[in-house]
C-alpha positions in Angstrom: 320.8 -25.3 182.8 316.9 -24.6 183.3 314.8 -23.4 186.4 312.5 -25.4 187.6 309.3 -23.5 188.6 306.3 -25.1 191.0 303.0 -22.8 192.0 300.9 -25.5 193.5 297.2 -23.9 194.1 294.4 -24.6 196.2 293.1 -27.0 192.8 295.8 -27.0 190.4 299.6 -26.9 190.0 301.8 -24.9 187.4 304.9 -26.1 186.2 307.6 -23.7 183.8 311.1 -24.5 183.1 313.3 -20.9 182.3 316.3 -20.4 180.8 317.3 -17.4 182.4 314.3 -15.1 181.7 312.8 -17.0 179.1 310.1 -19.4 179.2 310.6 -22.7 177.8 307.5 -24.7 179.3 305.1 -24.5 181.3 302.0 -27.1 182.4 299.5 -27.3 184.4 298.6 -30.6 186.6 295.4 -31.6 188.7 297.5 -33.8 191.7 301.0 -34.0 193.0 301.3 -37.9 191.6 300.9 -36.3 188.1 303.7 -33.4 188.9 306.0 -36.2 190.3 305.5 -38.3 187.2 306.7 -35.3 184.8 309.7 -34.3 186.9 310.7 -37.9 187.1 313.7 -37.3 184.3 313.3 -33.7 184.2 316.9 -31.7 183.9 317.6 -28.4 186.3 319.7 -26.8 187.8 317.8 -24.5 190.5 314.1 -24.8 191.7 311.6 -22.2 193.6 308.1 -23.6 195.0 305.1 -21.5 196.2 302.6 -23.3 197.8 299.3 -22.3 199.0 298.5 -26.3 200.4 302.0 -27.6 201.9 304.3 -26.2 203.8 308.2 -26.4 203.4 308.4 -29.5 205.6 305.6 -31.4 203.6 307.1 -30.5 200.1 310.4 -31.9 201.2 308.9 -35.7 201.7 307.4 -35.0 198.2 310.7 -33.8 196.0 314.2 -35.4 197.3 316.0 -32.0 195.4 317.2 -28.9 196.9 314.3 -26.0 196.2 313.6 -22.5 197.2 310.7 -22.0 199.4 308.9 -18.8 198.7 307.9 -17.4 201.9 307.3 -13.7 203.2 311.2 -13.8 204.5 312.7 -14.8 201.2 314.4 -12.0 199.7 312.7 -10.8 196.5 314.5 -8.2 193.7 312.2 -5.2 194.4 311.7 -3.2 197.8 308.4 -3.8 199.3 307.0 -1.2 201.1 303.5 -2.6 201.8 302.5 -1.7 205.2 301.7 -5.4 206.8 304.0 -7.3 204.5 303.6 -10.6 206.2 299.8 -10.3 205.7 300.2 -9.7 201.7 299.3 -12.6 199.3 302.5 -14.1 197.8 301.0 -15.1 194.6 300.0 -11.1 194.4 303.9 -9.8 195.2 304.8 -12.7 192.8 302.5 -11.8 189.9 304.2 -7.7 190.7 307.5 -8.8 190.5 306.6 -11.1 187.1 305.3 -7.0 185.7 308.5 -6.0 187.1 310.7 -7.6 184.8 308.5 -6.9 182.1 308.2 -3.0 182.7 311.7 -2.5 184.2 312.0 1.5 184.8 308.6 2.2 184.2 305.7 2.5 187.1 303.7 -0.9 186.8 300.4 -2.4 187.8 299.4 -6.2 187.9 296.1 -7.1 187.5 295.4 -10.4 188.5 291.8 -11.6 187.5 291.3 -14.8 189.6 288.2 -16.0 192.4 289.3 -11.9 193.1 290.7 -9.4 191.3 294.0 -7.8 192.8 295.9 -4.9 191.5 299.2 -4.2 192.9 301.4 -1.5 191.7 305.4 -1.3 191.6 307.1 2.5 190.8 309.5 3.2 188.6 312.2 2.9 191.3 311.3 -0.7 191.6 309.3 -0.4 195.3 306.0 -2.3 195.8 303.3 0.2 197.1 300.4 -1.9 197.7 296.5 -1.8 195.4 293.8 -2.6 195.8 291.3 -6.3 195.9 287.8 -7.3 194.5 285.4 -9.6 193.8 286.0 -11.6 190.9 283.8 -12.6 187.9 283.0 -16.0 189.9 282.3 -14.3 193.4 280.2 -11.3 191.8 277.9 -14.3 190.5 277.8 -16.6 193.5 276.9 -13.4 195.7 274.0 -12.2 193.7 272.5 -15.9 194.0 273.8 -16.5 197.3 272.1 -13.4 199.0 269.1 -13.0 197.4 266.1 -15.4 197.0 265.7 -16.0 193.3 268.6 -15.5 191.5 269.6 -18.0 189.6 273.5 -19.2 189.7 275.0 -18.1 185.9 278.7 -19.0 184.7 280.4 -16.2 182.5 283.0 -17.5 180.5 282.6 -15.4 177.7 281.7 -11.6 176.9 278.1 -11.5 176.6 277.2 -10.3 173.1 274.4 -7.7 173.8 274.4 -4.5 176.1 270.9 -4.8 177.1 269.8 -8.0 178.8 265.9 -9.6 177.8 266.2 -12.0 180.5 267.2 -12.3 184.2 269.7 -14.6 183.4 271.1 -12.5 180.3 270.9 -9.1 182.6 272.9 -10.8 185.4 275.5 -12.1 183.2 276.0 -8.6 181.6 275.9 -6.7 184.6 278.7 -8.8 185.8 281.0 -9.0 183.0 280.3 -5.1 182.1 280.8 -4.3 185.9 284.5 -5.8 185.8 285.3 -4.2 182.9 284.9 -0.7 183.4 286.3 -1.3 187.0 289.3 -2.8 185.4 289.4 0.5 183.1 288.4 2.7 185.9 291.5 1.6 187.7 293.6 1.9 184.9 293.0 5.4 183.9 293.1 6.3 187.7 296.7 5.4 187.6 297.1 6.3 184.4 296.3 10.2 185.6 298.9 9.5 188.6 301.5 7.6 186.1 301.4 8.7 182.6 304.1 6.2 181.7 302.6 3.0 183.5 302.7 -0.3 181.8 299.7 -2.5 183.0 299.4 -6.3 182.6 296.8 -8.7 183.5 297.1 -12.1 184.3 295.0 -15.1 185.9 292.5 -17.4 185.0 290.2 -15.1 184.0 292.7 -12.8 181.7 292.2 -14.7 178.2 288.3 -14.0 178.6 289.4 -10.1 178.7 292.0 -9.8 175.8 289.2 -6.8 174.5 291.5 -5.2 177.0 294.9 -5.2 174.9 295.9 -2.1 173.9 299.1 0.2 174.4 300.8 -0.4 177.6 298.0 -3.0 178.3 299.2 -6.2 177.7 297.5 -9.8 178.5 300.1 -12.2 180.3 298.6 -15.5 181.8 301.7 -16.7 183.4 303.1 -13.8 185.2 303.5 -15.4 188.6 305.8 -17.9 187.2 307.4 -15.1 185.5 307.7 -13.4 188.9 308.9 -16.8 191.1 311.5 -17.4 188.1 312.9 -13.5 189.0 312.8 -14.8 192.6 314.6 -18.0 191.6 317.4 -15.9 189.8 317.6 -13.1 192.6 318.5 -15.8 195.8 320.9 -17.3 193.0 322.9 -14.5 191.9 
């Protein structure tokens, strides 16, 4: 029988059905009323939720099933050794633990390219050590317009096709999109000096637009937090 994943955002909801390890399905939904709708003769047997917007209490007036709550007490497969662990993003020890079973007995790093870019690294002993944030591709262009006087808001969502800008709009976009690339590659090749043997994946809204980045032990994986909360799922189970 199939688990049920939820990750219900700030703006949109993910859905994934596993067999085990595998993923069967996954969907993505703008309202709860639309989630409810498609679970209405869905077939599982366990179910985890992570929710940024409800709590546990909320989500239980919502879905009449038993679920797993994913909460900083839940008991997750690898050791986390961050140093404020209640203060660390469970999306970000999610989207680790999703690397984790994809990297098993190598060092890993998750780079998650959303509103900011996180990277969080997992050993090869299985032990969660923490990374590093940043801006993301959205909040590097907001800022520039925000906090100066006549810079103009620009939208990247692609790879701009020239080097050198020949416009204000053209040099903003590139200096953007260039900046998070060779900090992404920066980051890698730091650990990569530390870790000779790390596996890297990347994940987030943002990852398609970076698939440039695919090469070995680089490896593009949009839906590596459900990945991760299924591992949860089958770690509280077992």
């Amino acid at each position: 029988m199939a688990n049920l994943i939820i990750d219900i955002g700030n703006t949109r909801i993910k859905l994934a059905f596993f067999e085990s390890i595998e993923l069967i399905q996954s969907q993505a939904f703008d309202s709860m009323e639309e989630l409810l709708i498609r679970l209405e003769d869905a077939a599982f047997e366990h179910c985890i939720i992570s929710s940024v917007k409800y709590s546990e209490d909320e989500l239980k007036t919502y879905f009449k099933f038993d679920f797993l709550f994913l909460a900083h007490q839940t008991k997750i497969p690898i050791e986390n050794k961050y140093g404020s662990p209640h203060s660390l993003g469970l999306d970000r020890i999610a989207a680790a633990i999703g690397a984790w079973t994809k990297g098993k007995g190598h060092p890993i790093l998750s780079i998650d390219l959303g509103s900011c870019i996180t990277y969080d690294f997992v050993d090869e002993s299985g032990a969660y050590l923490g990374g590093a944030i940043s801006p993301g591709l959205s909040m590097r262009a907001r800022a520039m317009h925000e906090f100066t006087a006549r810079l103009p808001l620009v939208k990247l969502d692609k790879q701009p096709q020239d080097l050198i800008g020949n416009s204000t709009i053209s040099c903003m976009e590139i200096g953007v999109w260039h900046g998070v690339v060779h900090e992404i590659l920066g980051q890698i090749k730091a650990y990569q000096q530390k870790y000779p043997q790390i596996m890297v994946f990347v994940c987030g809204g943002d990852a398609q637009s970076f698939d440039s980045l695919v090469k070995d032990h680089i490896f593009v994986v949009p839906n590596l937090v459900l990945h991760g909360l299924n591992a949860i799922l089958n770690h509280n189970v077992e």
